[in-house]
C-alpha positions as CSV (number, residue, x, y, z in Angstrom):
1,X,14.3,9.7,4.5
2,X,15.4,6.2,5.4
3,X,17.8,6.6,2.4
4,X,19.1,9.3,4.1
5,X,18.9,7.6,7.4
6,X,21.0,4.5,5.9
7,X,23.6,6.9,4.4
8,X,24.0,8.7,7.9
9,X,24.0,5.2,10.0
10,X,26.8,4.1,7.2
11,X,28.6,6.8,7.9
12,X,28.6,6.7,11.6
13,X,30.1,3.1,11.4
14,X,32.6,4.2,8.9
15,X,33.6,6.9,11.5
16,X,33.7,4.5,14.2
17,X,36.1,2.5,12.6
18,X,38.6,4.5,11.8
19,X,38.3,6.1,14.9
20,X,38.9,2.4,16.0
21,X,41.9,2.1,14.0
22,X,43.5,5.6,14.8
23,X,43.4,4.7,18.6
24,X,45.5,1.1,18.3
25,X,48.8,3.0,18.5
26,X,47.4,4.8,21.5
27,X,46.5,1.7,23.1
28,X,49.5,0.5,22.9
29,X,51.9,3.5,23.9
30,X,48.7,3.5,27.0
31,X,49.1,-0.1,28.4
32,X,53.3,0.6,28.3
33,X,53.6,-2.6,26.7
34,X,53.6,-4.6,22.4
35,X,53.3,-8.0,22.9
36,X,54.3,-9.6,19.2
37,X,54.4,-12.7,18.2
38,X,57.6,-14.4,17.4
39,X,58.8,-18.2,16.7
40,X,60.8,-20.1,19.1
41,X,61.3,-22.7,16.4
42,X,63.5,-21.0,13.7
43,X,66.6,-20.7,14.6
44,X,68.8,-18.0,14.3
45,X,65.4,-16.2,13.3
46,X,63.7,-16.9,16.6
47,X,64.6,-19.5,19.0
48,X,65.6,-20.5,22.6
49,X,69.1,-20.0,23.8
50,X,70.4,-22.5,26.6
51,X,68.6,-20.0,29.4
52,X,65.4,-21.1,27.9
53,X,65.3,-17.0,26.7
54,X,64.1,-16.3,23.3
55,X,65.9,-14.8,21.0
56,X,67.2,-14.4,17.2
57,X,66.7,-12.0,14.6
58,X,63.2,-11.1,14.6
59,X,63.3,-10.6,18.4
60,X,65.7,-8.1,17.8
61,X,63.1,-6.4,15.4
62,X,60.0,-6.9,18.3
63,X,62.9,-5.2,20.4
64,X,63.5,-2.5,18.4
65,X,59.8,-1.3,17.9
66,X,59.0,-1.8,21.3
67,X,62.1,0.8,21.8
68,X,61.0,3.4,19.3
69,X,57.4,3.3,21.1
70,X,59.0,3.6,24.4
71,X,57.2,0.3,25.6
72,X,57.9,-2.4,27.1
73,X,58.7,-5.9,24.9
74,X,56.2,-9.0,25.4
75,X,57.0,-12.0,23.4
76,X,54.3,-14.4,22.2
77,X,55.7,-18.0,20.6
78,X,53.3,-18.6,17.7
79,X,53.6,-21.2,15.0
80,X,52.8,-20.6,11.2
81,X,49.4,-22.6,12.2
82,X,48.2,-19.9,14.6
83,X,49.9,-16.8,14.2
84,X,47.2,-14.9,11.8
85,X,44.5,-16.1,14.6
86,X,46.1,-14.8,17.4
87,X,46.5,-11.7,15.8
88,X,42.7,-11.5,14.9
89,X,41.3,-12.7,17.9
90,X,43.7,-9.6,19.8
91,X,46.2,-12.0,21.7
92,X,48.9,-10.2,20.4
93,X,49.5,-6.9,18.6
94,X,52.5,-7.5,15.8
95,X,53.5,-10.6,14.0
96,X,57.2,-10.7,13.3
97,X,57.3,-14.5,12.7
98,X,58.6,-15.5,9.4
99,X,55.3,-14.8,7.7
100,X,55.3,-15.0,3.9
101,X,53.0,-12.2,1.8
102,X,50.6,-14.2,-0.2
103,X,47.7,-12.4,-1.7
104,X,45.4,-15.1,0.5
105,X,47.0,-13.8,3.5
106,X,46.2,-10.4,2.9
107,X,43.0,-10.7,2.8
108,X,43.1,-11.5,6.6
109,X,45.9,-9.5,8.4
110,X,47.6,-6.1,7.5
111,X,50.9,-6.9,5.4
112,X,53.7,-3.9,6.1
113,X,55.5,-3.1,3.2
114,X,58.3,-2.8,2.5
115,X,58.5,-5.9,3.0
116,X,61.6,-6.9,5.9
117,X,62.8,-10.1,4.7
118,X,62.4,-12.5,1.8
119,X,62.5,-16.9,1.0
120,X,61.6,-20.1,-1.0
121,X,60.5,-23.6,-0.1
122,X,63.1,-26.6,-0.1
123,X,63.6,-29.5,1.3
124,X,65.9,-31.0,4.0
125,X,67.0,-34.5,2.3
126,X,69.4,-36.7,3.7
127,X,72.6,-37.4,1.3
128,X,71.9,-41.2,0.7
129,X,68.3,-40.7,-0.2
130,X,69.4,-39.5,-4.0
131,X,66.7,-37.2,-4.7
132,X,67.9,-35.1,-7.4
133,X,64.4,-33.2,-8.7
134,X,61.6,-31.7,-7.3
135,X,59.4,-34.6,-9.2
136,X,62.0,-37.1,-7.5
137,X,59.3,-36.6,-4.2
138,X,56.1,-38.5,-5.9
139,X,54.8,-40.5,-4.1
140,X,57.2,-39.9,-1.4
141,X,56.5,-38.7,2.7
142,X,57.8,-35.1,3.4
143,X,57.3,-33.8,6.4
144,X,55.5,-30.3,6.5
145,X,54.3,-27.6,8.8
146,X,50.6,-27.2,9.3
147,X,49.8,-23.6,7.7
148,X,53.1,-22.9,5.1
149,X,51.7,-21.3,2.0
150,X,53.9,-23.7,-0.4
151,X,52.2,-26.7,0.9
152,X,49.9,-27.0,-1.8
153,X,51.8,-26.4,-4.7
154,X,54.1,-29.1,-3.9
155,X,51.2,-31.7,-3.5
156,X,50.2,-30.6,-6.3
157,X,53.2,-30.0,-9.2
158,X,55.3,-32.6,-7.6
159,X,52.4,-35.3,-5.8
160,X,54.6,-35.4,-3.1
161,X,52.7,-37.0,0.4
162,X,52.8,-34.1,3.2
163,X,52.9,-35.0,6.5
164,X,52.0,-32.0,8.1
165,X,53.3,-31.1,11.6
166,X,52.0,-27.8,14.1
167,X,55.8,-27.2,14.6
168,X,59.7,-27.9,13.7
169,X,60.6,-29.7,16.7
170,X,57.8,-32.4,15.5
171,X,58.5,-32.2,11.7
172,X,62.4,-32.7,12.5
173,X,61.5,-35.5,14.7
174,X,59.5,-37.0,12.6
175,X,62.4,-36.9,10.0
176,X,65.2,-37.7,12.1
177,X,63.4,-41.3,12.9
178,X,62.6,-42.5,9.8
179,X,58.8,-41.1,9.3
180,X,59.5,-38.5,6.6
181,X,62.0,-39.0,3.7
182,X,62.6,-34.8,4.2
183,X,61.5,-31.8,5.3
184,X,59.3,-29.2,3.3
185,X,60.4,-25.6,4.8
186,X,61.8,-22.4,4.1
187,X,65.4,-22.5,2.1
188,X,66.9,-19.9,5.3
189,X,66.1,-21.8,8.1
190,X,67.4,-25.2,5.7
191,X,70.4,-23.2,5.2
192,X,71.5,-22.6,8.4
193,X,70.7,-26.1,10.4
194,X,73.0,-27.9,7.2
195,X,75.9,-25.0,7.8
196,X,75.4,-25.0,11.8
197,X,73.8,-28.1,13.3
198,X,76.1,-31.2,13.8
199,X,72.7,-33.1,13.6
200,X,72.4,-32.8,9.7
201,X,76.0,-33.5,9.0
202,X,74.1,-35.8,6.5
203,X,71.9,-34.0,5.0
204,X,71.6,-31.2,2.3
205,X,69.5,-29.1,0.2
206,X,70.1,-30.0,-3.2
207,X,67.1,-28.9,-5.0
208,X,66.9,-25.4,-6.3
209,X,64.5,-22.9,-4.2
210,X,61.1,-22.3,-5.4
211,X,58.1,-19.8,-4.5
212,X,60.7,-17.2,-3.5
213,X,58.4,-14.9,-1.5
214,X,59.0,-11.5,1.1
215,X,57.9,-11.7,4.7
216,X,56.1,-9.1,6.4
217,X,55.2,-7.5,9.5
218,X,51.7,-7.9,10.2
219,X,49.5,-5.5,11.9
220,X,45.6,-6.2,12.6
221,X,44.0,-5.6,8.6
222,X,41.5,-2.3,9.8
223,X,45.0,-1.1,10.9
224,X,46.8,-1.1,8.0
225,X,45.6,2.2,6.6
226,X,45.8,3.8,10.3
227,X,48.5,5.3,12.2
228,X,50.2,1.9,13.4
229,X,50.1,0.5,9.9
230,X,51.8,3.8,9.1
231,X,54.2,3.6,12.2
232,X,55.1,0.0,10.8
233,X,55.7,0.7,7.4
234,X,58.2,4.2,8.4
235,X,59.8,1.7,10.6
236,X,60.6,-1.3,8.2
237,X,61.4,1.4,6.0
238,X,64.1,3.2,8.2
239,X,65.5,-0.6,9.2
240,X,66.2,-0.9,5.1
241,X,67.0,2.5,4.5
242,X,70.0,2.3,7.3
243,X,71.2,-1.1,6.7
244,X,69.4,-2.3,10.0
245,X,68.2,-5.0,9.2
246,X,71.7,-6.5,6.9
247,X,73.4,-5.7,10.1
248,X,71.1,-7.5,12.1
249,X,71.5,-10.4,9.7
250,X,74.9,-10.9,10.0
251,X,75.1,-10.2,14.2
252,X,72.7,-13.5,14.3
253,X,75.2,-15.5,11.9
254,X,73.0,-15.6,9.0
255,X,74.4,-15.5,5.6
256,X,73.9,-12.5,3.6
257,X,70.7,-12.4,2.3
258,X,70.1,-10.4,-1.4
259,X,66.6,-9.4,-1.3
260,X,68.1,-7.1,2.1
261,X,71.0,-5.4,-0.1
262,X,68.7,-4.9,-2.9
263,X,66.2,-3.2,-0.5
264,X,68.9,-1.3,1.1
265,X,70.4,0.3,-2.3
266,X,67.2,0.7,-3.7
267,X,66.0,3.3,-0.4
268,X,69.7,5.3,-0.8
């Protein structure tokens, strides 16, 4: 009998659960509103404009769900410190923040596959500092943000000396007066300051991009098997599938990025 009685009670909160789950999509479509969080700090991916609006390529993802749900857009700035916690602790409902898919993080929030975008750690050097090798950052400062998943691997292969940072605008400051001798971050957002921002006119990438990993959408984890983890994963796969998201891409002034085209030919 209490056998029995476990078995039923087990079942009850399995029940409840899902239940749980199947009603997040409802919630949302109820309270007429998504709020997602999105950097401010990554530009063209998520930034302010001179309005003090944010906006980028990512927003124009947020925009886009919150379009197909018929809901109106809230905008949440996270950092890569805080953006898995505020999805947890309910403060927002979507992460569409430059979040790489690591097996680690999976084990905490939902990762949406296909996955919508994809990039490797580098470093922002200047030219005169003539680092030519990964191993030429021993024993070296390198500015870093608190939370990046390739943080540890560089300590590690390389015995670089992160200082890490809770956003850009204090790991670039930091570099930019002398603290840091570069700047640990994704290859993208590397990319486009050198090509872009008048402010690194002396400085480069010249090391080759490692721990090339995809981003994804997160959703809550118990909704990752539920409707909105379903919802999510018909949407990122429509964006590939119609050449959304390589459109998007290039409307934001981003060079074309390879892991989108291979997506997109691989959905035809």
């Amino acid at each position: 009998m209490k056998t029995a009685l476990t078995a039923a009670t087990a079942l009850v909160a399995l029940m409840a659960a899902g239940l749980a789950a199947a009603d997040t999509l409802e919630d949302i479509k109820s309270a007429g509103k998504i709020v997602v969080g999105v950097k401010q700090d990554y530009r063209p991916w998520g930034y302010l404009d001179a309005s003090g609006k944010t906006i980028g390529f990512e927003i124009d993802l947020a925009q886009d769900v919150a379009t197909r749900l018929g809901v109106e857009l809230e905008l949440v700035p996270v950092v890569a410190s805080n953006r898995m916690e505020f999805l947890q602790q309910g403060k927002i409902d979507l992460i569409i923040a430059t979040l790489g898919d690591t097996e680690e993080r999976r084990k905490v929030v939902g990762m949406i596959e296909p996955n919508y975008y994809a990039s490797g750690a580098n470093v922002l050097l200047p030219k005169a500092a003539g680092v030519a090798t990964w191993q030429d950052l021993s024993g070296k400062d390198i500015c870093a943000l608190q939370g990046s998943y390739y943080n540890k691997k560089v300590q590690q292969d390389y015995g670089a000396n992160l200082v890490a940072f809770a956003g850009v605008p204090e790991a670039t400051a930091a570099l930019a007066n002398g603290s840091c001798l570069g700047f640990l971050y994704d290859n993208t957002w590397i990319e486009s300051q050198v090509a872009s921002d008048p402010q690194w006119a002396e400085y480069h990438m010249p090391l080759p991009t490692e721990q090339l990993t995809p981003w994804a959408i997160a959703v809550p984890l118990e909704d990752l098997e539920g409707p909105y983890g379903t919802f999510m994963h018909d949407v990122s796969t429509e964006w590939h599938k119609s050449g959304f998201l390589i459109e998007r891409n290039a409307a934001n002034g981003i060079a074309p990025n390879p892991f989108l085209q291979e997506q997109h030919d691989k959905l035809q």
